[in-house]
ZAMARGU-4260 file (C-alpha; in steps of 0.2 Angstrom, whole numbers, plus 5000, padded with zeros to 4 digits):
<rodrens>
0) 4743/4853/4793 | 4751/4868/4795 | 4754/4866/4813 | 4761/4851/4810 | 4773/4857/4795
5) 4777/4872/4810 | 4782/4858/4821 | 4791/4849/4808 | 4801/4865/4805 | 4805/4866/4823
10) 4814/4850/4825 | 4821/4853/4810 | 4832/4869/4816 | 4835/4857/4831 | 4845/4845/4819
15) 4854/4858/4810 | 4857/4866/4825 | 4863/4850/4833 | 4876/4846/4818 | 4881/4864/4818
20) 4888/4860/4837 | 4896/4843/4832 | 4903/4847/4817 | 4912/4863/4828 | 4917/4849/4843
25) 4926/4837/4828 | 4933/4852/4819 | 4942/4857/4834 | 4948/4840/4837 | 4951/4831/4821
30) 4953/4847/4808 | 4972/4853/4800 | 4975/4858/4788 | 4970/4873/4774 | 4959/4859/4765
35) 4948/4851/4779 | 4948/4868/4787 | 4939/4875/4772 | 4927/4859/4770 | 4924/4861/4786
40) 4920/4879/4786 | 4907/4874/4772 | 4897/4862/4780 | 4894/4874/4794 | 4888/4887/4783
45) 4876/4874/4775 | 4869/4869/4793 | 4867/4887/4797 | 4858/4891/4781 | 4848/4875/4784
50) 4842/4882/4800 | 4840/4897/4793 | 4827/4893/4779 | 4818/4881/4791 | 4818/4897/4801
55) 4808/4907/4789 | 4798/4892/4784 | 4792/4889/4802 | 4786/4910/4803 | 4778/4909/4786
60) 4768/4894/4792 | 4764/4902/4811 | 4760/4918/4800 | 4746/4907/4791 | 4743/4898/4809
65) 4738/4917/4814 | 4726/4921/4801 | 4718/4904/4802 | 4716/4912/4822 | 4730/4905/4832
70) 4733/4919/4847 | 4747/4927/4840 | 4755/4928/4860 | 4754/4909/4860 | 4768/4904/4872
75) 4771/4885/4861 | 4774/4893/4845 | 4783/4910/4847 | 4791/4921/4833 | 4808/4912/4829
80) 4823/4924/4824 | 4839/4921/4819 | 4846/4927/4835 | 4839/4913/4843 | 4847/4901/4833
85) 4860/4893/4844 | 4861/4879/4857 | 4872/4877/4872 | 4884/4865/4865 | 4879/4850/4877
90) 4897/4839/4874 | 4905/4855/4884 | 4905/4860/4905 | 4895/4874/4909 | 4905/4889/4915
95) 4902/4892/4933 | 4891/4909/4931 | 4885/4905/4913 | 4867/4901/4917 | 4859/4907/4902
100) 4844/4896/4896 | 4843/4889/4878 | 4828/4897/4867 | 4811/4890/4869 | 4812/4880/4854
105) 4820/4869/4862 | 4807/4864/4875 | 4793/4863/4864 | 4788/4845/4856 | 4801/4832/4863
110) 4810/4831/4880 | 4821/4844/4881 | 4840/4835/4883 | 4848/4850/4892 | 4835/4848/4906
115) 4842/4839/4923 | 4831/4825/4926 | 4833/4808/4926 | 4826/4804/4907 | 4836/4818/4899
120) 4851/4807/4908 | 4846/4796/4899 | 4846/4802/4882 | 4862/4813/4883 | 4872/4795/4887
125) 4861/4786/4869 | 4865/4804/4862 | 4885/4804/4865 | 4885/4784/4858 | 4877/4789/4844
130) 4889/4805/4843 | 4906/4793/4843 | 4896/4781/4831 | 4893/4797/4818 | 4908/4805/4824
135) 4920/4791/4812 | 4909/4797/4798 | 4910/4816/4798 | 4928/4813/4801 | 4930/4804/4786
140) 4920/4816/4776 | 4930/4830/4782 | 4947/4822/4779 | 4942/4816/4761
</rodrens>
């Protein structure tokens, strides 16, 4: 169970991470204003504080993982810290030069979509239908 709840914490620093990043791409785009700037501003403090507690959640649990007798230099589920908690923003170029990989996290569990293989292809074109489809939403809960 608590290898499962560990997962579960994983993927969900992935989400918030993963909002984090759209809500930066439409605030850049959609944003003006002192109002929607400051709403703005406030959800991404939420998603940050979201990763953040799932961040804490998911040591506590590898901390119990440990004590149960998980190898504590187990490469799958490695100390998270805060200064891990970011994502190359995947709607953006890569910067000849800029080569740095994303934290492990983001390879353990599910396909990682930053990958260049044909199936992450794949999901980064369902991924940006689903981002226009949200997109409208977000918007509309920034403006109002």
């Amino acid at each position: 169970l608590r290898e499962g709840l560990a997962y579960d914490c994983l993927e969900e620093v992935r989400i918030r991470i993963l909002t984090y990043n759209h809500i930066v791409a439409v605030k850049k785009v959609d944003v003006t204003g002192q109002r929607q700037h400051t709403r703005a501003q406030g959800l991404l403090r939420t998603q940050m504080n979201g990763a953040k507690d799932a961040s804490r959640l998911y040591n506590y649990n590898r901390q119990c993982l440990i004590a149960l007798g998980l190898d504590g230099k187990d490469q799958e589920l490695q100390e998270l810290r805060d200064n891990q908690l970011w994502c190359r923003n995947v709607s953006k170029a890569r910067h000849p030069g800029s080569n740095q990989p994303d934290p492990w996290y983001w390879s353990i569990g599910h396909q990682n979509i930053n990958d260049d293989n044909p199936e992450a292809e794949k999901w980064k074109l369902e991924s940006n239908s689903f981002e226009s489809f949200d997109r409208s939403k977000l918007t509309a809960k920034l403006v109002h």
